[in-house]
N, C-alpha and C positions, 0 to 999 in steps of 0.2 A: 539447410540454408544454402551451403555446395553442392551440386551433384554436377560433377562430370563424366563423361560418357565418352570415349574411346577418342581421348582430344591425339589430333597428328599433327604435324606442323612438317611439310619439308621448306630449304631453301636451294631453291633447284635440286639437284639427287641429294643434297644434306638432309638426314634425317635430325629433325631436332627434338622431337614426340613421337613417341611410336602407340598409340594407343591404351594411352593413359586414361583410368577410370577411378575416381574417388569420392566418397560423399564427406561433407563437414556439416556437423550438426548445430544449432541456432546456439550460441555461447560458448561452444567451445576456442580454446585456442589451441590450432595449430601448426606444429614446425614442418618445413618444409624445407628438406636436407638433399644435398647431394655435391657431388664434387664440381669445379666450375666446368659448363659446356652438358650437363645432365640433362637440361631443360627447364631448369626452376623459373627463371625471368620469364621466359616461353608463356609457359602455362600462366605467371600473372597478367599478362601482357595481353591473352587469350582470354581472360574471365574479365581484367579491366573493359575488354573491348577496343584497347588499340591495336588489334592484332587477329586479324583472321586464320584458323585452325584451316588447317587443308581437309581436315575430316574431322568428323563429331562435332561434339555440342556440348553445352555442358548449362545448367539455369541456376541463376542467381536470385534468391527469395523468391524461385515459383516463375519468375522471368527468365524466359528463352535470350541466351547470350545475341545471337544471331535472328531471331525473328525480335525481339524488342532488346537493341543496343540501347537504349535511351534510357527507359524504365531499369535497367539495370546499373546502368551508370549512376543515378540517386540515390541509388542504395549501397552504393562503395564507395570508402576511402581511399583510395591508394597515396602510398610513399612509396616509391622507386628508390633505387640505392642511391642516385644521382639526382636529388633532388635538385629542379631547375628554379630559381625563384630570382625573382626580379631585384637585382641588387639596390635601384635605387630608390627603392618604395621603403616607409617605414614598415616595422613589424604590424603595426595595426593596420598602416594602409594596405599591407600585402592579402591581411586575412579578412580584411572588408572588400578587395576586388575578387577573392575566392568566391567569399558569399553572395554577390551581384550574380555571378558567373553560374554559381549553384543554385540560384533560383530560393536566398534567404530571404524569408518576408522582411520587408522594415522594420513591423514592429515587430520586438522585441531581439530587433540583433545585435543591439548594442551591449547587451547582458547577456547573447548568446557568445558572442567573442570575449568578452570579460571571463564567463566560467570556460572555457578554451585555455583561455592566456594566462589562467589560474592553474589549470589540470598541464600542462604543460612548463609550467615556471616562466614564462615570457613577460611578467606583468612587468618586472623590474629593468626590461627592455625595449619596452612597447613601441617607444617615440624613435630607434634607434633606427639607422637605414641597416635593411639586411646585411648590403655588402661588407658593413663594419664585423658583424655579429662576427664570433668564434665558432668554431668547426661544430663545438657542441652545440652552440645555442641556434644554429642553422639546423641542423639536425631537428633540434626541437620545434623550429618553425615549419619543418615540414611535415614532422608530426602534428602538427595543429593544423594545417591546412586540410589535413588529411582528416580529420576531423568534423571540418566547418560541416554544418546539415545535418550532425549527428545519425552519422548513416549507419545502416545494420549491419554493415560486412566491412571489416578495414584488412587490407592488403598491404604489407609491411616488408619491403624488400631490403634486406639488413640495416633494421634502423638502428643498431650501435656500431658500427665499423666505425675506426678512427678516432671510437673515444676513450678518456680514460677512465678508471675502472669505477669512479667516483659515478661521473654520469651512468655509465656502461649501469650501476642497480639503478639509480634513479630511475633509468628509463626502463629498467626492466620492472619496475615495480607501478610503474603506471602501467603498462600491459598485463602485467598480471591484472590488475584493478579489473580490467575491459570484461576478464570472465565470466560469463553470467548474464550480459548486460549487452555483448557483443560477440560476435563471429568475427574471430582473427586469425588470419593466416601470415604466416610469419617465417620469413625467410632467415637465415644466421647462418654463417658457419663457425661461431661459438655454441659447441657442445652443451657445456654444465650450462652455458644460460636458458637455451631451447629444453633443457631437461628438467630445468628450474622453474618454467612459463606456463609449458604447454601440456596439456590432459593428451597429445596423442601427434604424433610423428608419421610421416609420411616420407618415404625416402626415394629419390629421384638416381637411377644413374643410365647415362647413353640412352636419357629419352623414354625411358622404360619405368614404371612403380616396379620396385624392388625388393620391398620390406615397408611394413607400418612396424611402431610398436608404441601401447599404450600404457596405460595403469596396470593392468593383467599381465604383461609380458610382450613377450614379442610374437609377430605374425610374421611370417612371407609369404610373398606371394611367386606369379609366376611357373604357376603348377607346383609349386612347395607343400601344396597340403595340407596350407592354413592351420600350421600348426603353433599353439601356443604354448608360454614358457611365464614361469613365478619368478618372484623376483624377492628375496629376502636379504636380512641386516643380521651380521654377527655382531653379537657383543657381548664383550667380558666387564667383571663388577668382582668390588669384593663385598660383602656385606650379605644381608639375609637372601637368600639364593629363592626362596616359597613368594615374600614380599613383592621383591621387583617383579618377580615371574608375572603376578598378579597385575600389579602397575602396568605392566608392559601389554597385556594383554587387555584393559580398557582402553588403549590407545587404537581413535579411531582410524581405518585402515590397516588394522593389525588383525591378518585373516587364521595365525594359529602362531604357536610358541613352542618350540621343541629345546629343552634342557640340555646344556653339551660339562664337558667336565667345565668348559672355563666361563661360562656364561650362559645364554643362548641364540639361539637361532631364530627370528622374528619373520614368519611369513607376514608379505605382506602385500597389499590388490591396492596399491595407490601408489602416489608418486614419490619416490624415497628422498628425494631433496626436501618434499614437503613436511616428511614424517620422521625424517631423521632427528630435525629439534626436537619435537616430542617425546623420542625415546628417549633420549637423553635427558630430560626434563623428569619425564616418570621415575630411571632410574634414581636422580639424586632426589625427589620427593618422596623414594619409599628407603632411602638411608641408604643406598647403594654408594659406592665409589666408583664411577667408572672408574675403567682401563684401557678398553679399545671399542672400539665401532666399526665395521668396516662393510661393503657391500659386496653380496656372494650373488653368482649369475653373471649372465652378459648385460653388460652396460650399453651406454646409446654408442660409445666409441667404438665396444666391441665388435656391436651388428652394425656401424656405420663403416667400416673399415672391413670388416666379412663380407657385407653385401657390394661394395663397390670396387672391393680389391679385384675381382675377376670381369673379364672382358665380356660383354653381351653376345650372344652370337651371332655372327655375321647374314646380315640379309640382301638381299636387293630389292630398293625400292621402289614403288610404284612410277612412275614419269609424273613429273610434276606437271599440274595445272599450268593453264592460261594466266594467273595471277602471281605464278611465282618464276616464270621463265626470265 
């Protein structure tokens, strides 16, 4: 649904992209990590199309970013971190000049902004002028704009900064929703939530792909080796040690079970925020007690913090273009 191709971005000798390449596949969601100044807004900025790559390309749903800007714009959402929205338009009014703008037929947009301002929670704000709304419920309205046209690819540049932790799942539980159904690329720099969301990470630092890691483990890149890494759950129980063993191992994404004195060891090939309630759940359904749970392996903090701790190596870059002097 993504494929980009060796995207560069300088601004004047600033390198802001140095030849980033990565594919995103139709439904999935993914995080898109790095420290501030890596390049993450860049690259949205670059696939939205307000923003010209100094090199490469990258195509959206099969449409070339830069031979058809248009055709690609249709078929993406974006939320920017700083959403700009017209303070003095009501919430309806704001998501009905969206849809003019995007090319909504008449008929039936008045039931298209209804299930919007539903999947969003706006309904019981509708009539309200933006500039009133709460930092949260802004937030929300620009996730609904981002919305409007029901497009295939939505672009999410930290849509929970500045909330609190109430909204912060709400909103994370609507994008989980999107999986399946959408391609979402989703920027945070809250950890457990990005780990919480998304089927596969992408890590940005000085411009450069750095590390992915998905359900399977983790990958780097960068002449790394593409080498990958499992990722399992200790846990201890008191109770029949044969039973849970059993329990634990119809749980789906439970790729092997190794017995330790105090529990055991749960390999597992999916996303452990996902599969943690179920172990937990199996254990007390086969008469277990737990005791402890815990996660063995590198975590997203480990390899986020490994991969961006060290400096990239220093290059000189090419002289900027006519467009960026």
């Amino acid at each position: 649904m993504i494929a980009a191709e060796g995207l560069t971005r300088y601004y004047g000798p600033v390198a802001a992209l140095r030849g980033v390449s990565f594919q995103i596949k139709a439904g999935e969601i993914v995080g898109f990590l790095g420290p501030n100044g890596a390049g993450k807004s860049t690259t949205m900025k670059i696939l939205t199309g307000s923003l010209a790559p100094s090199a490469g390309t990258a195509r959206v749903a099969g449409h070339d970013i830069l031979d058809e800007p248009l055709a690609v714009r249709r078929r993406i959402g974006f939320m920017p971190e700083q959403v700009v929205l017209y303070p003095d338009q009501t919430v309806r009014g704001l998501l009905e000049f969206v849809a003019v703008l995007k090319g909504v037929p008449a008929a039936g947009r008045d039931a298209h902004l209804g299930r919007i301002m539903d999947q969003t929670g706006l309904q019981g704000v509708s009539g309200k002028l933006v500039g009133s709304l709460s930092h949260g419920f802004r937030k929300r309205a620009g996730l609904a704009q981002a919305l409007v046209g029901d497009p295939e690819v939505l672009i999410l540049d930290e849509p929970t900064s500045g909330l609190d932790p109430q909204q912060i799942v709400e909103i994370r539980e609507m994008i989980r929703d999107f999986r399946g159904h959408r391609t979402v690329m989703l920027s945070s720099h809250i950890l457990s939530e990005v780990e919480a969301v998304c089927n596969r990470v992408l890590i940005l630092n000085e411009g450069r792909l750095v590390g992915e890691q998905d359900a399977a483990g983790v990958v780097e890149g960068e002449g790394a080796g593409m080498a990958a890494g499992k990722r399992s759950v200790l846990l201890s129980w008191d109770g029949n040690r044969e039973a849970v063993a059993r329990a634990l191992a119809g749980v789906t994404g439970v790729d092997d079970i190794q017995l330790t004195a105090e529990g055991a060891e749960v390999i597992i090939a999916g996303n452990p925020v996902e599969i943690r309630p179920k172990l937990v759940e199996s254990v007390l359904n086969a008469g277990g007690l737990l005791q402890g749970i815990q996660d063995k392996g590198p975590s997203l903090e480990d390899l986020f913090l490994r991969l961006t701790g060290v400096e990239a190596p220093a290059e000189t870059p090419p002289p900027p273009g006519p467009e960026e002097s």
